[in-house]
PyMOL commands that place a pseudoatom at each C-alpha (Angstrom):
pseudoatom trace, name=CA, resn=UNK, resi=1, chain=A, elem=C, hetatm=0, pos=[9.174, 0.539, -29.854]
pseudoatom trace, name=CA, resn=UNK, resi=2, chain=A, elem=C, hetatm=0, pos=[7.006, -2.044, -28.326]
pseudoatom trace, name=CA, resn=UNK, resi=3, chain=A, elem=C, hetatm=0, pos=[6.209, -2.079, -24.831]
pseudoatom trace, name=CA, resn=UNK, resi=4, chain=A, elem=C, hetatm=0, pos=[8.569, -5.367, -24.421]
pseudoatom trace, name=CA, resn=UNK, resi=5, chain=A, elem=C, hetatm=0, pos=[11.741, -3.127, -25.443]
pseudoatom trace, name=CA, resn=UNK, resi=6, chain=A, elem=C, hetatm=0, pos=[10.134, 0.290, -23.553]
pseudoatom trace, name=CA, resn=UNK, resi=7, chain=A, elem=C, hetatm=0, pos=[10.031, -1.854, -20.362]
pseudoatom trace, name=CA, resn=UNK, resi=8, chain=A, elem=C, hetatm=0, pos=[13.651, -3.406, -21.172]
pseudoatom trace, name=CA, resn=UNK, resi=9, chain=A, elem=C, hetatm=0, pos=[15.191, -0.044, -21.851]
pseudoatom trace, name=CA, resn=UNK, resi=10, chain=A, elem=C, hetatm=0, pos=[13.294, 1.027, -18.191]
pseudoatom trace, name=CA, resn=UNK, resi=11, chain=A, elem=C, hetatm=0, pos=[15.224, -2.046, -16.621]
pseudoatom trace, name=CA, resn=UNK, resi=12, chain=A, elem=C, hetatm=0, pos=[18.679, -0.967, -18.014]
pseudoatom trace, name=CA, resn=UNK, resi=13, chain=A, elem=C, hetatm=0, pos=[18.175, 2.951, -16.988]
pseudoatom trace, name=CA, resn=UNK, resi=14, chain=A, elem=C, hetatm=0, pos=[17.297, 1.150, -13.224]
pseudoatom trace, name=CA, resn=UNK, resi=15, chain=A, elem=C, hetatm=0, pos=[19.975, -1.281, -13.321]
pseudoatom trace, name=CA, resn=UNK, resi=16, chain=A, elem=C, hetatm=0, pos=[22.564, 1.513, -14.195]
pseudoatom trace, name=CA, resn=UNK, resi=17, chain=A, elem=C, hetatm=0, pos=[21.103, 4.588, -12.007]
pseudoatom trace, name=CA, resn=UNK, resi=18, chain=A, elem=C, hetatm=0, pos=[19.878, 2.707, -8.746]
pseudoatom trace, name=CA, resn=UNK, resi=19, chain=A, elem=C, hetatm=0, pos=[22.935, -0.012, -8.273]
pseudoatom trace, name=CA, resn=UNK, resi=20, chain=A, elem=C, hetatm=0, pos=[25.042, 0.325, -5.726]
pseudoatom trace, name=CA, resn=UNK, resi=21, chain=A, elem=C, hetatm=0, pos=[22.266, 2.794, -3.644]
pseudoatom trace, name=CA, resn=UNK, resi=22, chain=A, elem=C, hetatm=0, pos=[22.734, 2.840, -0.097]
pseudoatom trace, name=CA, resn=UNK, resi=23, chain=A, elem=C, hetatm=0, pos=[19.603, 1.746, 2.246]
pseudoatom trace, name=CA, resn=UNK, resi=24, chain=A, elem=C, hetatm=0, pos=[19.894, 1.117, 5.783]
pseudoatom trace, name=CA, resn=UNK, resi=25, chain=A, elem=C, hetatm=0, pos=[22.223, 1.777, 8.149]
pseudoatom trace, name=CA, resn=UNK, resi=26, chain=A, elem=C, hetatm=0, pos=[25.165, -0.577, 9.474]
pseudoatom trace, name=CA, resn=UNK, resi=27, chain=A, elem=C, hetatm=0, pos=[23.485, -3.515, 10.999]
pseudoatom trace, name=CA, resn=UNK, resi=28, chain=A, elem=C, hetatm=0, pos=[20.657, -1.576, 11.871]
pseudoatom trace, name=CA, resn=UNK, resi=29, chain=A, elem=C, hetatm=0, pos=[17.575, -3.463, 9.959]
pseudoatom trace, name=CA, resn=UNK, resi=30, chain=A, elem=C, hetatm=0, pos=[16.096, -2.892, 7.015]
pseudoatom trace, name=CA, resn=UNK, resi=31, chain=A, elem=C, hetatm=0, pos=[12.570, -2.751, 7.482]
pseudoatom trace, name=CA, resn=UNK, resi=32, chain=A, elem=C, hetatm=0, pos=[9.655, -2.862, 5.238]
pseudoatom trace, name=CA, resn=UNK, resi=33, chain=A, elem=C, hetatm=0, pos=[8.128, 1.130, 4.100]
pseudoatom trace, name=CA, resn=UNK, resi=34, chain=A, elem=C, hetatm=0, pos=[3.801, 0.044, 4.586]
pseudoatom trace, name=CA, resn=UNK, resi=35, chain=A, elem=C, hetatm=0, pos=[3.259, 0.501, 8.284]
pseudoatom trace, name=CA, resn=UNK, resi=36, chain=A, elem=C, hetatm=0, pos=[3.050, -2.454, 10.698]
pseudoatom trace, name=CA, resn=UNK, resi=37, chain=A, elem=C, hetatm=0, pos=[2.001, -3.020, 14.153]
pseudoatom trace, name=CA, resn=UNK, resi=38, chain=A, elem=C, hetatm=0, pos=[5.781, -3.222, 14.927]
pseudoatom trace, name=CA, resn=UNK, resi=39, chain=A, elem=C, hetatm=0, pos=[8.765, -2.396, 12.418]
pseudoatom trace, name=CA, resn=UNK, resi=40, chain=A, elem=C, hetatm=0, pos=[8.726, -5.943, 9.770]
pseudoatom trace, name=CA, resn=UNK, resi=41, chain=A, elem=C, hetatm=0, pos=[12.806, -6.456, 8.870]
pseudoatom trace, name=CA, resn=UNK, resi=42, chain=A, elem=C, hetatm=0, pos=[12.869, -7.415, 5.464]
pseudoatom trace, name=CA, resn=UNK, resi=43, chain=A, elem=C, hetatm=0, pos=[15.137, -10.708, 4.835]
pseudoatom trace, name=CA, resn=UNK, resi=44, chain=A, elem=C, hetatm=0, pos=[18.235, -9.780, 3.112]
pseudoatom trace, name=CA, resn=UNK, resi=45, chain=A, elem=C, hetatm=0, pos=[19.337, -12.883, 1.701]
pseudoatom trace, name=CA, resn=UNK, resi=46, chain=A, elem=C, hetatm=0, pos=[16.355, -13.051, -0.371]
pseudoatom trace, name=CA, resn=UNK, resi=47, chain=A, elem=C, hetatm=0, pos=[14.924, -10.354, -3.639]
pseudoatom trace, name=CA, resn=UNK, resi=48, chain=A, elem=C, hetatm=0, pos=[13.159, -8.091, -2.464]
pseudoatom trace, name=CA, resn=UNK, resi=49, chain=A, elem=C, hetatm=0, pos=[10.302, -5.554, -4.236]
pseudoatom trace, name=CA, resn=UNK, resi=50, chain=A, elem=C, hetatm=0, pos=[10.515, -2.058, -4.301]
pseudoatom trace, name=CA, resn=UNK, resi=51, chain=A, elem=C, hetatm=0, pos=[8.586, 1.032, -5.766]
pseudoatom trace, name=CA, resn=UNK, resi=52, chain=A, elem=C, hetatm=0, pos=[10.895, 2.844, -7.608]
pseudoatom trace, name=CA, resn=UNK, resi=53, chain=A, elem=C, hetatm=0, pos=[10.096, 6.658, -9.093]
pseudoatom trace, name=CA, resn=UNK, resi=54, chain=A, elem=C, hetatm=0, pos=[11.228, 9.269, -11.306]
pseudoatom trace, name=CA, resn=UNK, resi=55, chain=A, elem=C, hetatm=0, pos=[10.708, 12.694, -11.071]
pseudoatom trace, name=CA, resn=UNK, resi=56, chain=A, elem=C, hetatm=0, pos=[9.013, 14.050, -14.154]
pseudoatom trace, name=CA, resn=UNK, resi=57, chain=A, elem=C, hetatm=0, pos=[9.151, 17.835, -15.343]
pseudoatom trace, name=CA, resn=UNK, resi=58, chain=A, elem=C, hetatm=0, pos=[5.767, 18.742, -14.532]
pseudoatom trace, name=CA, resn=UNK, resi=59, chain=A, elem=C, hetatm=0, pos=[6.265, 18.292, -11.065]
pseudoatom trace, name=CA, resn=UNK, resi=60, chain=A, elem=C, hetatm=0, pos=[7.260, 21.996, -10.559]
pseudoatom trace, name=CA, resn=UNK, resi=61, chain=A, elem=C, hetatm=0, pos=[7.288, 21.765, -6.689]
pseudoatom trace, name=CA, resn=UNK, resi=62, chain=A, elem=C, hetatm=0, pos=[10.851, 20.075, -6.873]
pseudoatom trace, name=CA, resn=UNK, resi=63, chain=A, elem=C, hetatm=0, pos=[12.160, 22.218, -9.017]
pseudoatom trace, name=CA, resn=UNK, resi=64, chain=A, elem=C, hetatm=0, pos=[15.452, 23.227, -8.200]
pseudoatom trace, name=CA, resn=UNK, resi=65, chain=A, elem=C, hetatm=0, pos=[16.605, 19.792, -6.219]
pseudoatom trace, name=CA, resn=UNK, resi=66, chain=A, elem=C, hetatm=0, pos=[18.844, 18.279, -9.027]
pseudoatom trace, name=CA, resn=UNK, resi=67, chain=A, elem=C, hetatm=0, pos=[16.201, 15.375, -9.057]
pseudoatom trace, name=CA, resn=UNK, resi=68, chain=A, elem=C, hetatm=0, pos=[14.062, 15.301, -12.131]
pseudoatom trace, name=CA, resn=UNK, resi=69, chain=A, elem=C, hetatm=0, pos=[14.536, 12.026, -14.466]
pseudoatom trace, name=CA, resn=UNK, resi=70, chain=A, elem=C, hetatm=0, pos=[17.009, 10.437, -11.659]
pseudoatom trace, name=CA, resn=UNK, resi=71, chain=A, elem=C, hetatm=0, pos=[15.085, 7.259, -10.566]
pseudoatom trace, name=CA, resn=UNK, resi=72, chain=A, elem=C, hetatm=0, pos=[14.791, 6.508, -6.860]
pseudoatom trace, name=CA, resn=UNK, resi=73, chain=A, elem=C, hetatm=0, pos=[13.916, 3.927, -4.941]
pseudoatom trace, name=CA, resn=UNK, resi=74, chain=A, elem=C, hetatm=0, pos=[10.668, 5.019, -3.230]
pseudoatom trace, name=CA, resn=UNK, resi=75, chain=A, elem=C, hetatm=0, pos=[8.754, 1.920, -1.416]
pseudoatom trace, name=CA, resn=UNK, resi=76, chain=A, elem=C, hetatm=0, pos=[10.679, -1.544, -0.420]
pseudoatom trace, name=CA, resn=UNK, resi=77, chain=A, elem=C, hetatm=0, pos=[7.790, -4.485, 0.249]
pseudoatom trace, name=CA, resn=UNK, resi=78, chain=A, elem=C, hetatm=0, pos=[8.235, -7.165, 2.973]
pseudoatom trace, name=CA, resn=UNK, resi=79, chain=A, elem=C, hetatm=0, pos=[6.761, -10.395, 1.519]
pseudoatom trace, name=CA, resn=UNK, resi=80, chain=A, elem=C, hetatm=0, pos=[3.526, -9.746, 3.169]
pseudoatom trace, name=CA, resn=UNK, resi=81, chain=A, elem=C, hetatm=0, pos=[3.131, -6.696, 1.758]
pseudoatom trace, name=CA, resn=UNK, resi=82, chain=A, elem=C, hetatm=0, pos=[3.692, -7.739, -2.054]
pseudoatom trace, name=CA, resn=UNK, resi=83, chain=A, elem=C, hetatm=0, pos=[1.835, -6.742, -5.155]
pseudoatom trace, name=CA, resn=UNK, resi=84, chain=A, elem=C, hetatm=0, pos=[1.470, -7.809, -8.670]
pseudoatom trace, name=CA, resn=UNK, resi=85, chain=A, elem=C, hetatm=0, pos=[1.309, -4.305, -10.169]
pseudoatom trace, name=CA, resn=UNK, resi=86, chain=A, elem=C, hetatm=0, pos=[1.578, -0.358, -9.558]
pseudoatom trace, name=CA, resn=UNK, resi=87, chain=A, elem=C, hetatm=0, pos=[-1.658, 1.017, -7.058]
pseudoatom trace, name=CA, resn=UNK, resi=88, chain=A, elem=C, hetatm=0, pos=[-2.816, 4.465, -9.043]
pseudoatom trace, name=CA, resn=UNK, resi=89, chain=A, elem=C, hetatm=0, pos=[0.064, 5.610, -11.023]
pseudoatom trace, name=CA, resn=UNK, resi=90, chain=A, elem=C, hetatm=0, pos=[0.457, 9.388, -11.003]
pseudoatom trace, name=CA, resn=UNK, resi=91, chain=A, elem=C, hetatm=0, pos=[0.948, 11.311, -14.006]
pseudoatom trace, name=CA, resn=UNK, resi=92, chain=A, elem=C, hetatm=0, pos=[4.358, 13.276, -12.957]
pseudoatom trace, name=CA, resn=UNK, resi=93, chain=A, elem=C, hetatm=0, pos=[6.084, 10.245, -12.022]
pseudoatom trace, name=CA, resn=UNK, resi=94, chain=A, elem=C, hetatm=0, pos=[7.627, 7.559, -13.783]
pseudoatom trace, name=CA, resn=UNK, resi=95, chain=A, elem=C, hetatm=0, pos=[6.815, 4.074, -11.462]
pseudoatom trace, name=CA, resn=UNK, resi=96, chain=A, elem=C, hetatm=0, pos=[8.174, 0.998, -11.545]
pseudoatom trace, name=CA, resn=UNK, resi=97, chain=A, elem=C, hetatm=0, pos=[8.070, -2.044, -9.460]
pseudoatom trace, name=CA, resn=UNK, resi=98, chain=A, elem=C, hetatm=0, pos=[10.711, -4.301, -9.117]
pseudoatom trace, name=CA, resn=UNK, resi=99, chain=A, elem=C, hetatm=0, pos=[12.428, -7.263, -7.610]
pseudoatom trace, name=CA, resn=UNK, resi=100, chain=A, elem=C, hetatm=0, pos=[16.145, -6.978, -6.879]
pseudoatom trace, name=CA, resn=UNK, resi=101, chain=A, elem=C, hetatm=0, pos=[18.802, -7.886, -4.307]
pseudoatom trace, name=CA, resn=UNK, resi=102, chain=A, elem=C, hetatm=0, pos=[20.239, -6.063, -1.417]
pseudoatom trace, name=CA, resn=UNK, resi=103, chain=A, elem=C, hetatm=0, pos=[24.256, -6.721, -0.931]
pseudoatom trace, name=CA, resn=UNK, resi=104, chain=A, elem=C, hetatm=0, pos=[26.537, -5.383, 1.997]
pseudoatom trace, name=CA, resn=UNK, resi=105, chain=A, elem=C, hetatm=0, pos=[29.037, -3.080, 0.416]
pseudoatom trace, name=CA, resn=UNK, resi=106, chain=A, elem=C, hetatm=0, pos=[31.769, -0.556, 2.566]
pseudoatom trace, name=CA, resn=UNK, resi=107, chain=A, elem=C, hetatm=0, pos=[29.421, -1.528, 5.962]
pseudoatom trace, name=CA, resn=UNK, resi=108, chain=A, elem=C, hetatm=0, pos=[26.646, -0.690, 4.542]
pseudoatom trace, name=CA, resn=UNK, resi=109, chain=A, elem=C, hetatm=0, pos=[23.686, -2.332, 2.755]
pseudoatom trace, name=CA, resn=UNK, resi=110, chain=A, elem=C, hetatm=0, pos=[23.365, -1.745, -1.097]
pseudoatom trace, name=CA, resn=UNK, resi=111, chain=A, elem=C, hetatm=0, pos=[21.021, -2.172, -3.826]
pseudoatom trace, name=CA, resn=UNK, resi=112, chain=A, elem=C, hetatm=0, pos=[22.195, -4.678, -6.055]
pseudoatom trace, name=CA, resn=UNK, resi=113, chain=A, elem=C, hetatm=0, pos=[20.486, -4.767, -9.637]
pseudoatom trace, name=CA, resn=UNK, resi=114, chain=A, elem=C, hetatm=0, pos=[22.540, -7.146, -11.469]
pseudoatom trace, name=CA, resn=UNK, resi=115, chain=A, elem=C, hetatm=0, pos=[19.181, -9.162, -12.175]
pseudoatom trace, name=CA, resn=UNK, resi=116, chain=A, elem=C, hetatm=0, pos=[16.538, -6.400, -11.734]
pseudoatom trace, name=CA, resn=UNK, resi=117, chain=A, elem=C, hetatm=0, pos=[13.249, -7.782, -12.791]
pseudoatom trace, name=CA, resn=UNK, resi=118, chain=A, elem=C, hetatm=0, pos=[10.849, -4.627, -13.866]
pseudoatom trace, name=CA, resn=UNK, resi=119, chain=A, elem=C, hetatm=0, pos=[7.178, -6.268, -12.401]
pseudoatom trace, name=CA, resn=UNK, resi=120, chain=A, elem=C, hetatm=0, pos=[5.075, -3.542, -13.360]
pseudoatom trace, name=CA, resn=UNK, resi=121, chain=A, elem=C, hetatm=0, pos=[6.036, 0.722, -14.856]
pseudoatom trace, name=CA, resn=UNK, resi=122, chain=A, elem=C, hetatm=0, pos=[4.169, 3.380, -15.590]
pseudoatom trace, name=CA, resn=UNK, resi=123, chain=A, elem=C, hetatm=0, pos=[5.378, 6.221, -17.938]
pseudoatom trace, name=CA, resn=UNK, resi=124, chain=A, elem=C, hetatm=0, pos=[6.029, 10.148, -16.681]
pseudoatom trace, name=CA, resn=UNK, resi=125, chain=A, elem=C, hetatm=0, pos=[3.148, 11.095, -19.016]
pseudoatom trace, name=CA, resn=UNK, resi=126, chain=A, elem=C, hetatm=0, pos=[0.795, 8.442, -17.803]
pseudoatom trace, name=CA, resn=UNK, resi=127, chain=A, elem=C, hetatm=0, pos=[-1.455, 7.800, -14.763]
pseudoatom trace, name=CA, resn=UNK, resi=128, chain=A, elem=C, hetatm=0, pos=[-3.847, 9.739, -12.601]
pseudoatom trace, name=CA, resn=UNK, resi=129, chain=A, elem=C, hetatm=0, pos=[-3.294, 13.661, -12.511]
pseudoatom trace, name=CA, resn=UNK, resi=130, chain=A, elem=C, hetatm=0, pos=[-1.702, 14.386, -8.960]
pseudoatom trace, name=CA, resn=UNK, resi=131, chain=A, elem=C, hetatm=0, pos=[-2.909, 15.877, -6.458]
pseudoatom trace, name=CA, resn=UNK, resi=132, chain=A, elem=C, hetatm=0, pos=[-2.913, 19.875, -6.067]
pseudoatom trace, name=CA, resn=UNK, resi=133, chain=A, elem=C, hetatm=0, pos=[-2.687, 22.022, -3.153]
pseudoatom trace, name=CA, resn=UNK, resi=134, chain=A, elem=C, hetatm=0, pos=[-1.650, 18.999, -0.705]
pseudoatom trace, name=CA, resn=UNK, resi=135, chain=A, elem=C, hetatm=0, pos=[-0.874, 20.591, 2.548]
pseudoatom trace, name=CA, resn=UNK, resi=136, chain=A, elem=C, hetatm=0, pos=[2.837, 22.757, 2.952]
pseudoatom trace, name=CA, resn=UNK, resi=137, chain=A, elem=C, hetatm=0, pos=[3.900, 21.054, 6.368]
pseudoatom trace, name=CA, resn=UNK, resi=138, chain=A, elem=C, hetatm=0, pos=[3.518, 17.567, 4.235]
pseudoatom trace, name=CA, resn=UNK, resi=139, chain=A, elem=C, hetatm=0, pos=[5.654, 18.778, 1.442]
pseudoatom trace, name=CA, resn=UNK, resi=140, chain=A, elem=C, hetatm=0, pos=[7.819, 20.520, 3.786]
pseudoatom trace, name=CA, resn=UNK, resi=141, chain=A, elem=C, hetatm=0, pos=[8.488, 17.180, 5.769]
pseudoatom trace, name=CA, resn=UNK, resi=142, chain=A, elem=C, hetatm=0, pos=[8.996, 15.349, 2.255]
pseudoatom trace, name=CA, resn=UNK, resi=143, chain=A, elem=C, hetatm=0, pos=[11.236, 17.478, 0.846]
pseudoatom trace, name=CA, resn=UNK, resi=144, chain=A, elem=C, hetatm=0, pos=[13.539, 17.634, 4.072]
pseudoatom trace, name=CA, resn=UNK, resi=145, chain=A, elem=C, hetatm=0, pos=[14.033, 13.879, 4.253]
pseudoatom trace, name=CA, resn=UNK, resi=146, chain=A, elem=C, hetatm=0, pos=[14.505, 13.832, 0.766]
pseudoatom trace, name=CA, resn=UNK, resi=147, chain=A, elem=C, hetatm=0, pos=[10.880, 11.887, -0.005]
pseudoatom trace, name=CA, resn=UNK, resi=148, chain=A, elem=C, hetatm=0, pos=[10.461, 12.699, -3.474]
pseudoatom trace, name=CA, resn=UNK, resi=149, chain=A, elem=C, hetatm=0, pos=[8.184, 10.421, -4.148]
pseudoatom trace, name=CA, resn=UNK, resi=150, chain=A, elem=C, hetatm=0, pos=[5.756, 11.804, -1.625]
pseudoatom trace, name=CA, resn=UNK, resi=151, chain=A, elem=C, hetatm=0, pos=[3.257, 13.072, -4.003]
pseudoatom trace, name=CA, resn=UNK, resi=152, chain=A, elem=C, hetatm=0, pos=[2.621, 9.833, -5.956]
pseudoatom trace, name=CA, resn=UNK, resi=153, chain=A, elem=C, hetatm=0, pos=[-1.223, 8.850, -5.126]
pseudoatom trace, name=CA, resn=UNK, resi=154, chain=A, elem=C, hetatm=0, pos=[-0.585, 5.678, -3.854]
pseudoatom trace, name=CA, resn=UNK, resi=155, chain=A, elem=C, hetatm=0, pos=[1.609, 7.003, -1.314]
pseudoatom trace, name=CA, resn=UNK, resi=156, chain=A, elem=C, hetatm=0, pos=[-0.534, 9.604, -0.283]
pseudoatom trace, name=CA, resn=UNK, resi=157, chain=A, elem=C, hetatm=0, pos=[-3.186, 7.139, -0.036]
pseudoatom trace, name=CA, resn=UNK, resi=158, chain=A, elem=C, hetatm=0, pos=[-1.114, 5.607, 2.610]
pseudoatom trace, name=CA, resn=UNK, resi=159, chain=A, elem=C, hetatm=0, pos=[-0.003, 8.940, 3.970]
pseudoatom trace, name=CA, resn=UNK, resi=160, chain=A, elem=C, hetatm=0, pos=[-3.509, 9.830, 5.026]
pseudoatom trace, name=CA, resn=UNK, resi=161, chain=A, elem=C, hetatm=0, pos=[-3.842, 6.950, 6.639]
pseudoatom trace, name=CA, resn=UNK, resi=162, chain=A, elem=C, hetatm=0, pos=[-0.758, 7.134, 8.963]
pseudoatom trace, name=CA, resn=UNK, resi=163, chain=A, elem=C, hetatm=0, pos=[-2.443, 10.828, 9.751]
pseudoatom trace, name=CA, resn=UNK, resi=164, chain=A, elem=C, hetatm=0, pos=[-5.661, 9.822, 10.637]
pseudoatom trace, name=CA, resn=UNK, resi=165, chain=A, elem=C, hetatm=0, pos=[-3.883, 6.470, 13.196]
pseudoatom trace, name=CA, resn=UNK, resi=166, chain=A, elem=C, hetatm=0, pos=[-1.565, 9.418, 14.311]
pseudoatom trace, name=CA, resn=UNK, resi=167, chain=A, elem=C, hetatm=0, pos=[-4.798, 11.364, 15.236]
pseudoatom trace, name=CA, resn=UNK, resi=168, chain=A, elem=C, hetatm=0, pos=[-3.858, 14.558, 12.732]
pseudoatom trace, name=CA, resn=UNK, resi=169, chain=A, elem=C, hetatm=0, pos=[-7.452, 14.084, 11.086]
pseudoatom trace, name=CA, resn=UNK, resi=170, chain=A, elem=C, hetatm=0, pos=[-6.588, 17.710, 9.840]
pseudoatom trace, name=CA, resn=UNK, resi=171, chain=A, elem=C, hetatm=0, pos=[-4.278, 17.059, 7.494]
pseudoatom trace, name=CA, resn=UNK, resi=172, chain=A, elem=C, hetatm=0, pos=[-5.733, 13.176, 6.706]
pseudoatom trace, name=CA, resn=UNK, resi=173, chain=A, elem=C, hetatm=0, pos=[-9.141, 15.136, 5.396]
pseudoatom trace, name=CA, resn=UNK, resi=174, chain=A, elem=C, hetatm=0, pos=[-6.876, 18.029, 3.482]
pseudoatom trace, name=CA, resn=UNK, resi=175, chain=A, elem=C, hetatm=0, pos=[-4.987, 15.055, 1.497]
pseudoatom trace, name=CA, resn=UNK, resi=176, chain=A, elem=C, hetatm=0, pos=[-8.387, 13.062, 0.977]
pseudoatom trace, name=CA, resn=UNK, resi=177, chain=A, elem=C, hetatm=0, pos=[-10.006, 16.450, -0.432]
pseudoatom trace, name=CA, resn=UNK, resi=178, chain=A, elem=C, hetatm=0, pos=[-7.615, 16.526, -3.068]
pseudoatom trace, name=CA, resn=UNK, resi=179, chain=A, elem=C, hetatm=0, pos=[-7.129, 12.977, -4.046]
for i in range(1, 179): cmd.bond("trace and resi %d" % i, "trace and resi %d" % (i + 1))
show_as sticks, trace
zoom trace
């Protein structure tokens, strides 16, 4: 298969697994996921981009949460905050970015991939190796919210960053050791 029909038969696994998937809550904004000096809503009447991820089986830390090769959404973009393709794909994950909409559905606000556009993917078996040995209280944290795609690089990237603002230059230089 060429990768025009591997990226078509990623936009049809999306479309089908992530429609309907509830984001927000009630009229509470939906803000953009990369930090900002204050929260950024994100304009629902408008596509928006999102990092999606799937959980592949070598990532043996989340074994035993029902979640391996269920796609998730993992990072919605604000228009400032747009890219053209995937930062550092990890081996482990499947990653895709793509634009959708967002609908209100039973008071709530809903993905909406009835023309899902796949920007950018990157296989399970492809990508940067993860990281190893990141730090338990960061996994622990993850896993409660239900952050699977914590351990992706680019997001850890990002992750050290928000420690290091936060002051917990601990655990900023244990993730930049392993990355």
């Amino acid at each position: 298969m060429d990768s025009e029909g591997v990226v078509m038969d990623v936009a049809s696994v999306l479309t089908d697994q992530l429609h309907g998937w509830p984001i927000g809550r009630g009229s509470v904004d939906v803000v953009c996921d990369i930090p900002h000096e204050a929260p950024r809503a994100i304009d629902c009447d408008r596509r928006v981009q999102y990092e999606c991820c799937v959980v592949g089986d070598s990532m043996t830390v989340f074994e035993g949460y029902s979640i391996i090769g269920v796609w998730h959404p993992d990072l919605l973009r604000c228009p400032d905050c747009e890219i053209e393709s995937l930062p550092d794909p990890t081996n482990g994950f499947g990653e895709a970015l793509v634009e959708l909409d967002i609908t209100w559905q039973n008071q709530q606000r809903v993905l909406d991939t009835h023309d899902l556009t796949v920007l950018d993917y990157s296989p399970v078996d492809e990508g940067t190796e993860p990281p190893r040995g990141i730090p338990w209280t960061v996994l622990q944290t993850a896993i409660k919210r239900g952050d699977w795609g914590t351990l992706r690089r680019s997001r850890l990237r990002r992750q050290m960053k928000q420690y290091r603002q936060r002051g917990a230059e601990d655990l900023a230089d244990a993730i930049e050791q392993r990355l």
